[in-house]
C-alpha positions as a printed Julia matrix, in Angstrom:
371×3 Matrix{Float64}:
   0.0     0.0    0.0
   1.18    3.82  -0.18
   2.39    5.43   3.02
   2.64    9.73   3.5
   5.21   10.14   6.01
   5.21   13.95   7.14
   8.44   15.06   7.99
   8.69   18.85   9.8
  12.32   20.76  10.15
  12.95   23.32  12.58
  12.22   26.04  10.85
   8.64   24.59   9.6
   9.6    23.69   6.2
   7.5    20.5    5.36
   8.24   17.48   3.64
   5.87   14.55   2.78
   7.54   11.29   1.46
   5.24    8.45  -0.28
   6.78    5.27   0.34
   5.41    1.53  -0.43
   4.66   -0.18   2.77
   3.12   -3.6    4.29
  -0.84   -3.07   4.87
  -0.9    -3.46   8.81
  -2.6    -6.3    9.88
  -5.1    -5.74  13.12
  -4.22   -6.96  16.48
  -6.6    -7.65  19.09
  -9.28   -5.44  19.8
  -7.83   -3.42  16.72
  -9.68   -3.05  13.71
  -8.6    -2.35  10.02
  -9.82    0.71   7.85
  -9.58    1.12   4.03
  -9.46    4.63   4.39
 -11.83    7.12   2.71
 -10.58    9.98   4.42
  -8.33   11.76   6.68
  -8.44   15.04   8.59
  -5.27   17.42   9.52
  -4.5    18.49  12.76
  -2.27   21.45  13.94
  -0.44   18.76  16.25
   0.44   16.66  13.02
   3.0    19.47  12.18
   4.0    20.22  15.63
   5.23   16.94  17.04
   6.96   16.42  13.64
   8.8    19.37  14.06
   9.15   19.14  17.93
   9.98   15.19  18.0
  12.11   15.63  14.77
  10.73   12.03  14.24
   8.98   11.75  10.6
   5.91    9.44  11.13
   2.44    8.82   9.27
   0.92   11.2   11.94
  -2.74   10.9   10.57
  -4.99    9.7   13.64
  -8.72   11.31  12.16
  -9.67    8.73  10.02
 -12.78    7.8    8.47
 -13.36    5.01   5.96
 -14.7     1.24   5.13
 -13.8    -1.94   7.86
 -11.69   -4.1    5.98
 -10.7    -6.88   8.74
 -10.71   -6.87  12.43
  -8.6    -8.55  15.01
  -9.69  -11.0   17.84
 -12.13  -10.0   20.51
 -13.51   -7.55  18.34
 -17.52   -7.71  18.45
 -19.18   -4.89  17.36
 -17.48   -4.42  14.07
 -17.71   -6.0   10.9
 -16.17   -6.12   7.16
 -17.57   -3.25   5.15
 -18.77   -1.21   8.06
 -18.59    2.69   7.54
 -16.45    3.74  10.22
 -14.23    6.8   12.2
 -11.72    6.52  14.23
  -8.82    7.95  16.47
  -5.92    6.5   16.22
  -3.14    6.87  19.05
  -0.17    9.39  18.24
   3.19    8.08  17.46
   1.8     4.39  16.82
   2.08    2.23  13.63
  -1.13    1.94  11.0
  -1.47    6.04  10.92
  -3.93    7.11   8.59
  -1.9     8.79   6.3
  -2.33    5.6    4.43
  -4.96    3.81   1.81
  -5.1     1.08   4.87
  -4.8     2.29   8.49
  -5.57    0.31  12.29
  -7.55    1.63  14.95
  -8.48    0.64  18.67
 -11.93   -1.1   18.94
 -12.58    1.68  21.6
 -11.82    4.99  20.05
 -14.16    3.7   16.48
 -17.51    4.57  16.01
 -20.37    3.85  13.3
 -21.17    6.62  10.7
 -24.25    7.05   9.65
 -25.14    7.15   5.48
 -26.19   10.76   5.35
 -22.6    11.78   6.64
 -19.9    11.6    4.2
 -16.59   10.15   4.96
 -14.41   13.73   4.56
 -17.34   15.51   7.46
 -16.8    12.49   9.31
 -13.53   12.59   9.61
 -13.47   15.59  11.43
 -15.13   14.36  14.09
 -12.62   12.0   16.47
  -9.94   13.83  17.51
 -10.92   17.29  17.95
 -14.83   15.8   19.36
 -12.63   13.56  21.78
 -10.09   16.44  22.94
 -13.0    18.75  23.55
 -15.21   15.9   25.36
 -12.03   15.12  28.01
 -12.0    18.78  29.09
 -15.27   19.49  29.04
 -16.73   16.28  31.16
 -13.74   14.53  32.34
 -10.91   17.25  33.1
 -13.56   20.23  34.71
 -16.78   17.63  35.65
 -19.17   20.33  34.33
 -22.31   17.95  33.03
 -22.8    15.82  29.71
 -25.25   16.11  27.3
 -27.24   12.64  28.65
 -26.87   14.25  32.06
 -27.33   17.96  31.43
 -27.76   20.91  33.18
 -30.72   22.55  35.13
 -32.25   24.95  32.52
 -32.25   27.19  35.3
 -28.93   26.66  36.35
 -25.99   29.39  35.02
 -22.93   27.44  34.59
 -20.99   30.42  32.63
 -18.06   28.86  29.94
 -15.61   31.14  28.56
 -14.19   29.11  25.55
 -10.68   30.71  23.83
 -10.5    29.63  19.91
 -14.16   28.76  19.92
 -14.01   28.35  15.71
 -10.86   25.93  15.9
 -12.36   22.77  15.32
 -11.88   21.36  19.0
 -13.12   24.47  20.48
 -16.08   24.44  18.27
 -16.86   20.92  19.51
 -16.47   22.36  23.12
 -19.25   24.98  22.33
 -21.37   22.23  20.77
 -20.82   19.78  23.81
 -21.16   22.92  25.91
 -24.64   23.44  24.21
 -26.11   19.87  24.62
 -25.12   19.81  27.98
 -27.43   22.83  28.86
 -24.71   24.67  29.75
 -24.77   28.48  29.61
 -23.6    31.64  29.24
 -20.85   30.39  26.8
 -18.68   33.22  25.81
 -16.74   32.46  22.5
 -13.48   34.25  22.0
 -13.0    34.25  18.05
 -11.7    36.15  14.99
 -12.43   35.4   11.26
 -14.87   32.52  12.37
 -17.1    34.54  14.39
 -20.05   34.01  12.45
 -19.38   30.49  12.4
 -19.46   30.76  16.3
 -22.7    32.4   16.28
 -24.0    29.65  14.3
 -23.99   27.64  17.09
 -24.55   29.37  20.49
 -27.97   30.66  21.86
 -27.7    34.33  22.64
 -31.17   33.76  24.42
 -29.13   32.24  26.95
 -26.58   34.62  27.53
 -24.31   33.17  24.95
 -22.02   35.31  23.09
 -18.9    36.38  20.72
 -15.57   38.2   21.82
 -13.43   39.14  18.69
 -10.22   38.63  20.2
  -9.07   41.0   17.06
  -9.66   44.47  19.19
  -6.5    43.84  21.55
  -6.34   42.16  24.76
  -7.95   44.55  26.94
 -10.81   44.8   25.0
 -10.9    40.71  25.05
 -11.03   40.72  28.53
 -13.44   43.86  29.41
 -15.69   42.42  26.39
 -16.04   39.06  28.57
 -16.93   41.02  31.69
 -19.71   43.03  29.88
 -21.21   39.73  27.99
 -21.02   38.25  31.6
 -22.72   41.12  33.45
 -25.68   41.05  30.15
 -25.99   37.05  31.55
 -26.82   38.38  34.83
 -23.55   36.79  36.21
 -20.31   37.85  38.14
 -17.81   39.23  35.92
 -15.16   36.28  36.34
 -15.56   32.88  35.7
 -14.92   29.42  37.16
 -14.63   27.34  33.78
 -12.1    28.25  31.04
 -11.38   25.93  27.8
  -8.61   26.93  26.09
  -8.56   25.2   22.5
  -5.16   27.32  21.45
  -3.0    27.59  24.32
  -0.87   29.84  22.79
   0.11   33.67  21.83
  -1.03   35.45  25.15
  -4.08   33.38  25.43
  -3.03   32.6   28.88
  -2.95   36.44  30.21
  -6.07   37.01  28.72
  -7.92   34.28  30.98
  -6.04   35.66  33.66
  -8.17   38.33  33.58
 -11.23   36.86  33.82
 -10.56   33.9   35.22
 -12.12   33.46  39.12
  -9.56   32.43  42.48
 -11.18   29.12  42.43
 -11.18   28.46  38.75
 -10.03   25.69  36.56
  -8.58   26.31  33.03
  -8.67   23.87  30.36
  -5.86   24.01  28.24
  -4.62   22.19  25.22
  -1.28   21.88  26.55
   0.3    23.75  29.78
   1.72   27.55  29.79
   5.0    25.59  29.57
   4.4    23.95  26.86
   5.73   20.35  26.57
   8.35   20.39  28.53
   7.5    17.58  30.75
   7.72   15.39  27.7
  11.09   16.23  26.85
  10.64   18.77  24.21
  11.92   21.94  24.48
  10.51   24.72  22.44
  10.69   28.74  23.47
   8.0    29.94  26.37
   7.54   32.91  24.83
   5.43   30.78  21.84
   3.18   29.57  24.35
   2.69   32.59  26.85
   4.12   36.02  26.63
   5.44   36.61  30.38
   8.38   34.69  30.98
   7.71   32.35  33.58
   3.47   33.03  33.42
   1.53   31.53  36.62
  -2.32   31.65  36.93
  -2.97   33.42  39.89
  -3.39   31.47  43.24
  -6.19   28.95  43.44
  -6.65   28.33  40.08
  -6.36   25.11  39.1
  -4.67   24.24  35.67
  -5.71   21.2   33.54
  -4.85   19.42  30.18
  -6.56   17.73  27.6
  -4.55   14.83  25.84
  -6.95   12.8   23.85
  -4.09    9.86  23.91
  -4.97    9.69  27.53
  -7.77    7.53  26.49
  -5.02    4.95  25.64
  -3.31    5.12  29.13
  -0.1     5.82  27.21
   1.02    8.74  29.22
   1.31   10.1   33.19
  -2.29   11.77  33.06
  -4.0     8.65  32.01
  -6.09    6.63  35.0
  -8.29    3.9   34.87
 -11.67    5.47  34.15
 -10.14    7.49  30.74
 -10.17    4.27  28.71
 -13.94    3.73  29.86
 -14.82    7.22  29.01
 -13.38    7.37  25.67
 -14.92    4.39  25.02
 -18.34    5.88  25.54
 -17.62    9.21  24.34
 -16.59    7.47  20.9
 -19.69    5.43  20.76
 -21.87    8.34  21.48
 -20.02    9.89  18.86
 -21.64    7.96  16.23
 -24.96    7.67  17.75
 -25.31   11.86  17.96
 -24.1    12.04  14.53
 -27.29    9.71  13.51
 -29.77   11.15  15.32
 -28.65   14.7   13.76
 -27.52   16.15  17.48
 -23.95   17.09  16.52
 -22.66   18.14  13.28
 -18.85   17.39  11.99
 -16.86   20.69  11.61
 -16.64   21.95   8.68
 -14.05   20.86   5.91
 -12.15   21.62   3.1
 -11.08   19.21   0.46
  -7.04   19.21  -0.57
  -6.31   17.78  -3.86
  -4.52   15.52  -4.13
  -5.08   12.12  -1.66
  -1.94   11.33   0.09
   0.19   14.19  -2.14
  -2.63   16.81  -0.79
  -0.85   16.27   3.0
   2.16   18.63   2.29
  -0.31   21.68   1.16
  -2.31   20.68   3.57
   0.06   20.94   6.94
   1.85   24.04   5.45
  -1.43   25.77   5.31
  -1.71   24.68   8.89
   0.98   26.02   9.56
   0.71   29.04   8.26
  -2.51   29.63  10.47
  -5.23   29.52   7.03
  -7.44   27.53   8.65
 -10.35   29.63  10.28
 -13.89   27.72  10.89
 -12.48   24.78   8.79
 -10.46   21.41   9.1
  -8.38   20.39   5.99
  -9.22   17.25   4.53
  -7.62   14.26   2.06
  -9.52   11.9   -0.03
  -7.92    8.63  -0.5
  -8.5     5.9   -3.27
  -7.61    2.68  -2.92
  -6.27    0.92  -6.0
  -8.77   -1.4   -6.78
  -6.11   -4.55  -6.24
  -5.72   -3.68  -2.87
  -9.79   -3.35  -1.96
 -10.0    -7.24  -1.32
């Protein structure tokens, strides 16, 4: 089968190589996808470039069962499927065949098409651990009160994970949710209810006005003017100050990765890209959090025991929203190309393009290979 592996230098020039490998075979509780398509993520780029470890780094794939490994019961051959697939592990998805776990794969239904599905597992699973798991605030099969104010500030609210935050946010009954955003802002206001206090920060006017525009859409909610739940879907550029601001003594922020960065895993990469205080600290008694969707797949010091269990049900439910027309994929954008589309597609990643969107690869399976 062909192989993309995305290679990153450090000074973000990007290479994609197309190499003839072995189709991976499925171990237990794995299953194998002919893959239809595969989504880009920002962190594709990142920990190539940060690892310096080329690797088929596609893990938001959607596609067609085409065997499955032992213990594997609710999956069958010729099954339209997603998946997540676990970082840095073999059978990526930058691939015509990848391999999945049993419990990060869901069922798609017919009326969603394999590119809008792929946009689904990674970013809906990243924005499900923060939201339910990391800060407890309620589900959408256990919501909250309708009378109950539960205010949300989420930063990035038109990325694609914190989009799926605000959707969560919204089945979950929980509200005010104030979206920070810039170019996707009516996107955003697509899918809040300003009848509810919800509303749209353009973090474009400068940082004070980010954080006295919070206060104000706060204070029109008929609540105090800091908060006590924070999700911060970019984690980057000054994002951190900003929820300073707002953020309450006793609060907990949600952030794709720590004001440090990644150091604790060994890669070392300047502070000032993350926050822009040397040596930023939330003020006292808040209490900082990350999302890591691979902690679903205990592979890593934040995993415990009840992470596998809830990404198994979060994946499930995945698939069972997406049929009953509750949750709608992000939206997408179709690269050229199949496998040769990657390059364009992580250097427009990179080059911060993408706004409301997720990039998106169609792949085609020679037809000797479909058996």
């Amino acid at each position: 089968m062909k192989e993309a592996i995305l290679s990153v230098s450090k000074d973000a020039a990007v290479d994609v190589s197309i190499i003839d490998s072995p189709i991976p075979k499925p171990g237990p509780d794995e299953v194998q996808i002919k893959v239809a398509a595969v989504a880009m993520n920002p962190k594709d780029w990142k920990s190539a470039m940060w690892n310096q470890i080329p690797n088929n780094a596609g893990d938001d794939i959607a596609g067609i069962i085409s065997a499955v490994g032992e213990g594997i019961l609710n999956f069958t051959v010729g099954q339209r499927v997603a998946a997540l697939h676990p970082s840095m592990t073999r059978g990526g998805g930058f691939a015509e065949y990848a391999i999945a776990p049993a419990l990060s794969t869901f069922h798609i239904p017919d009326s969603i098409t394999f590119q809008d599905a792929a946009t689904v597992p990674l970013a809906g699973m990243t924005a499900a651990i923060g939201l339910h798991l990391r800060m407890s605030l309620p589900t959408p099969f256990m919501p909250a009160p309708e009378t109950q104010k539960t205010p949300l500030v989420v930063y990035g609210a038109a990325s694609a994970v914190g989009a799926f935050a605000v959707k969560l946010a919204v089945l979950s009954g929980i509200h005010p949710i104030i979206c920070i955003s810039g170019r996707g802002a009516e996107f955003v206001s697509s899918l809040i209810d300003t009848t509810k206090g919800d509303a749209v920060v353009d973090y474009r006017k400068g940082d004070e006005a980010i954080a006295s525009d919070i206060r104000k859409a706060l204070a029109a909610a008929g609540c105090p003017e800091t908060v006590d739940y924070v999700f911060d879907a970019i984690s980057e550029a000054g994002s951190h100050e900003n929820i300073d601001q707002i953020i309450s003594n006793a609060g907990v922020v949600m952030h794709v990765h720590e004001p440090d960065g990644y150091k604790k895993f060994g890669i070392k990469e300047a502070p000032e890209r993350f926050t822009r205080t040397p040596s930023f600290r939330y003020k006292d008694g808040v209490r900082v959090t990350t999302t890591m969707v691979n902690d679903i797949f205990q592979s890593h010091q934040y995993a415990t025991g009840d992470v596998k269990d809830f990404g198994f049900v979060f994946s499930r439910y995945f698939g069972w929203l997406l049929e009953e027309g509750k949750l709608e994929p992000h939206p997408c954008e179709l690269v050229p190309g199949g496998l040769g589309g990657i390059k364009q597609a992580q250097e427009k990643l990179i080059k911060g393009e993408a706004s409301a969107v997720k990039y998106v690869v169609r792949i085609e399976v020679p037809n000797e290979l479909s058996g």
